[in-house]
C-alpha positions, -999 to 999 in steps of 0.1 A, spaced: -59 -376 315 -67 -342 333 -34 -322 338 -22 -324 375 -15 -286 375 -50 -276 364 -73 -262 395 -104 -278 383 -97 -318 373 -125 -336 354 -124 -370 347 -149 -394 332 -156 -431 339 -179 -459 342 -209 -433 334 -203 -405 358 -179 -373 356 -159 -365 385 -152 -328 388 -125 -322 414 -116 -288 428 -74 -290 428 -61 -261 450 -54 -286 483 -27 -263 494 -47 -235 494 -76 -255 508 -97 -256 473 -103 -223 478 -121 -202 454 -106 -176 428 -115 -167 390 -95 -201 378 -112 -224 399 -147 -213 398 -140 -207 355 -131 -242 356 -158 -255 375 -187 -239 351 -165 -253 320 -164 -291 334 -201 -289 343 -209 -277 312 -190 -304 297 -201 -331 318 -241 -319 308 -227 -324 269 -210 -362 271 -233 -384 263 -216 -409 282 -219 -392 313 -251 -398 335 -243 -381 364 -215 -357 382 -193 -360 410 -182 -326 431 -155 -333 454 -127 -309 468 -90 -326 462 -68 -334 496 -85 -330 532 -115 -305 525 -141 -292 500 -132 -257 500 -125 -232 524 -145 -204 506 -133 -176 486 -95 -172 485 -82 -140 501 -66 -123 471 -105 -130 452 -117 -92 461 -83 -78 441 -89 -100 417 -115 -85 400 -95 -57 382 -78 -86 365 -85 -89 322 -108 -116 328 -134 -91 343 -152 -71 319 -185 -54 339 -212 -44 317 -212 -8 316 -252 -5 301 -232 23 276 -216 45 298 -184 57 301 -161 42 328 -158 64 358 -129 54 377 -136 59 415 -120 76 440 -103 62 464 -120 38 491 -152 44 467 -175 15 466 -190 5 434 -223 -15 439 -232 -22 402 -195 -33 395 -198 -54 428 -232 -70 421 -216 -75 391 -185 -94 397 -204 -115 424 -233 -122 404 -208 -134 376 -201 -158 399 -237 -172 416 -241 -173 370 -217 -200 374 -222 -216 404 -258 -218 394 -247 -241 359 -245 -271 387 -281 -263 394 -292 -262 359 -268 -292 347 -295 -316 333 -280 -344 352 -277 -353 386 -250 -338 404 -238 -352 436 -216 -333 462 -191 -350 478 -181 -329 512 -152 -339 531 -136 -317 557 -147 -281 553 -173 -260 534 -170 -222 545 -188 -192 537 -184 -187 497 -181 -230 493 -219 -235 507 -228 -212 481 -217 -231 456 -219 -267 471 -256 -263 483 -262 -260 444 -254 -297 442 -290 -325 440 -274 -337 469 -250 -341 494 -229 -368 508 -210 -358 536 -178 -369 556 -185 -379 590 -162 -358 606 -169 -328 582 -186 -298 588 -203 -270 568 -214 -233 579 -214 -197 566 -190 -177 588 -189 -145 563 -226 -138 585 -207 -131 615 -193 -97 601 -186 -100 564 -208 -113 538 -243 -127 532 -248 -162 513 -250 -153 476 -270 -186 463 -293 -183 493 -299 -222 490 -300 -223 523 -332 -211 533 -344 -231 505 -329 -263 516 -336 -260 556 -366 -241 559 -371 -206 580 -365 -224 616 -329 -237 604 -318 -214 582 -325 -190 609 -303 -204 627 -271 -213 612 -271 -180 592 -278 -153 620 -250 -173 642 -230 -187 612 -221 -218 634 -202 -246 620 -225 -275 617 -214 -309 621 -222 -341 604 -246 -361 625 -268 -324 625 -264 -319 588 -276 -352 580 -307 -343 615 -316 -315 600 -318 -320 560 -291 -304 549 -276 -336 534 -284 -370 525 -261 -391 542 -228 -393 560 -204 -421 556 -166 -425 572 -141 -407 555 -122 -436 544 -154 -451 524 -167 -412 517 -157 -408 478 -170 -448 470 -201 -446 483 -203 -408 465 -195 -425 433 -216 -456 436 -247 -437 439 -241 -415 409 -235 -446 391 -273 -456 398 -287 -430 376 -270 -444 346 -303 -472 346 -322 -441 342 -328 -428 310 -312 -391 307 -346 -370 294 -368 -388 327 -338 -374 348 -333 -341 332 -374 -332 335 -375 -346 369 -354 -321 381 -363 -292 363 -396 -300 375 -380 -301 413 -362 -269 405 -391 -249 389 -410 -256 423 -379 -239 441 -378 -209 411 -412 -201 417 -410 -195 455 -385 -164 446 -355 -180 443 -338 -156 417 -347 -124 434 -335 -140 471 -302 -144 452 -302 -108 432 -309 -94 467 -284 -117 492 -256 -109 460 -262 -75 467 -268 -72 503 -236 -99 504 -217 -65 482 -234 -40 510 -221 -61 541 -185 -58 531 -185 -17 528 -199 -11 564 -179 7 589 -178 -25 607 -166 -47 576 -138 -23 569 -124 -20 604 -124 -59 603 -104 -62 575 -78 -36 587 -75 -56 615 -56 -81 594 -29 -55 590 -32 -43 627 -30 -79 644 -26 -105 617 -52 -128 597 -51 -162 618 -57 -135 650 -85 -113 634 -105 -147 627 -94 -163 659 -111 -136 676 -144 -138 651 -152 -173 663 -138 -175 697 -173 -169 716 -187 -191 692 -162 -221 701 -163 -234 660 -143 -235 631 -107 -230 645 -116 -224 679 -134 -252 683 -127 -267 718 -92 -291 716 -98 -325 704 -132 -319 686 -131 -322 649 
């Protein structure tokens, strides 16, 4: 049994593994532990021979509200060790932005989000509630998608702070749609996810994680090296359009975006007028995420 404590969960049964992101009262958010955790159960999931297929869910109410708060700070912490290519470490002034140590730390972590994409079996996201900014990159790695009827899914970040680090989503929508939900980063709702590709089908919350679990279950008829080849024959196609230098470059440009002069005067707004007020005011004209209009979802 997984221990309750633990922010990834993983859990095997009746042929599929069930990967569970465990930080609900943080909104599943992403730091060091989770994302760790995640890359350790998928590699483990791609090594049980009783396991066909995998299961990404967020635990409680959401999928994940992107990359915790405190992630940025974390980085200085012992399980961070940037390649120095042989030279000394220089240790900045203050304020000074290191792009290599950036790139970096965030590429460390498209590496890992990146093992769902390379798991030889079929992984299945399950979204319910919310997938924000840092989430999509990591959920838009997944074969496919099941999604909540009342959830939604967008990239925020592109409003004033960050740039999508997986860059599936050009890849998954096409130059018209990824146009634009990344220039606006509008929240996009179920019925249009499911309208415009993004994923394969909604169902009502309540019956959300069963029907997520009964389709992974099908690929345990299929035999595991016709599933493997199959997609790394799908994601070969994907590779060859450029996929791993769009992500070097939206990993760095995503490291660029949060040292402008307009990227550091929003986050000393949080100090000036408060976090909930500093975001309220980011996606007030937009009428999404928290400011959605009262009674939408």
């Amino acid at each position: 049994m997984p221990e309750p404590d633990s922010p990834v969960l993983y859990e095997e049964a009746d042929g599929i593994a069930v990967v569970t992101l465990n930080r609900p009262e943080r909104m599943n958010t992403l730091n060091e532990a989770v994302i760790e955790g995640l890359a350790r159960s998928v590699d483990r999931a791609a090594a049980a021979e009783a396991v066909s297929a995998v299961v990404l869910r967020g635990a409680g109410r959401t999928f994940s509200a992107g990359y915790d708060l405190d992630f940025a700070r974390q980085d200085d912490g012992p399980r961070f060790r940037p390649h120095n290519y042989g030279a000394p470490r220089v240790e900045p002034r203050p304020g000074a932005w290191d792009p290599v140590r950036d790139l970096h730390m965030m590429g460390h972590n498209v590496e890992r989000f990146m093992r769902v994409w390379h798991c030889p079996k079929p992984v299945v996201g399950e979204l319910r509630g919310w997938a924000v900014g840092g989430a999509t990159d990591l959920l838009l790695c997944c074969d496919v998608i099941f999604m909540g009827e009342k959830a939604h899914i967008g990239y925020a970040p592109s409003r004033i702070y960050g740039t999508p680090t997986t860059m599936m989503w050009i890849y998954r929508l096409g130059l018209e749609h990824a146009k634009r939900y990344l220039l606006s980063g509008d929240a996009i709702d179920a019925p249009t996810a499911h309208r415009i590709g993004l994923v394969s089908e909604v169902h009502p919350e309540d019956r959300l994680s069963e029907r997520t679990e009964a389709f992974a279950r099908r690929f345990r008829h299929i035999p595991a090296n016709q599933l493997a080849l199959n997609k790394l024959l799908i994601n070969q196609a994907y590779e060859n359009m450029g996929l791993r230098t769009t992500q070097l470059l939206g990993t760095f440009f995503d490291g660029v975006t949060r040292h402008t002069e307009e990227a550091y005067r929003w986050v000393e707004s949080f100090a000036q007028i408060g976090f909930r007020e500093t975001i309220r005011r980011r996606d007030a004209p937009f009428a999404d995420y928290g400011e959605a209009p009262a009674g939408e979802d």
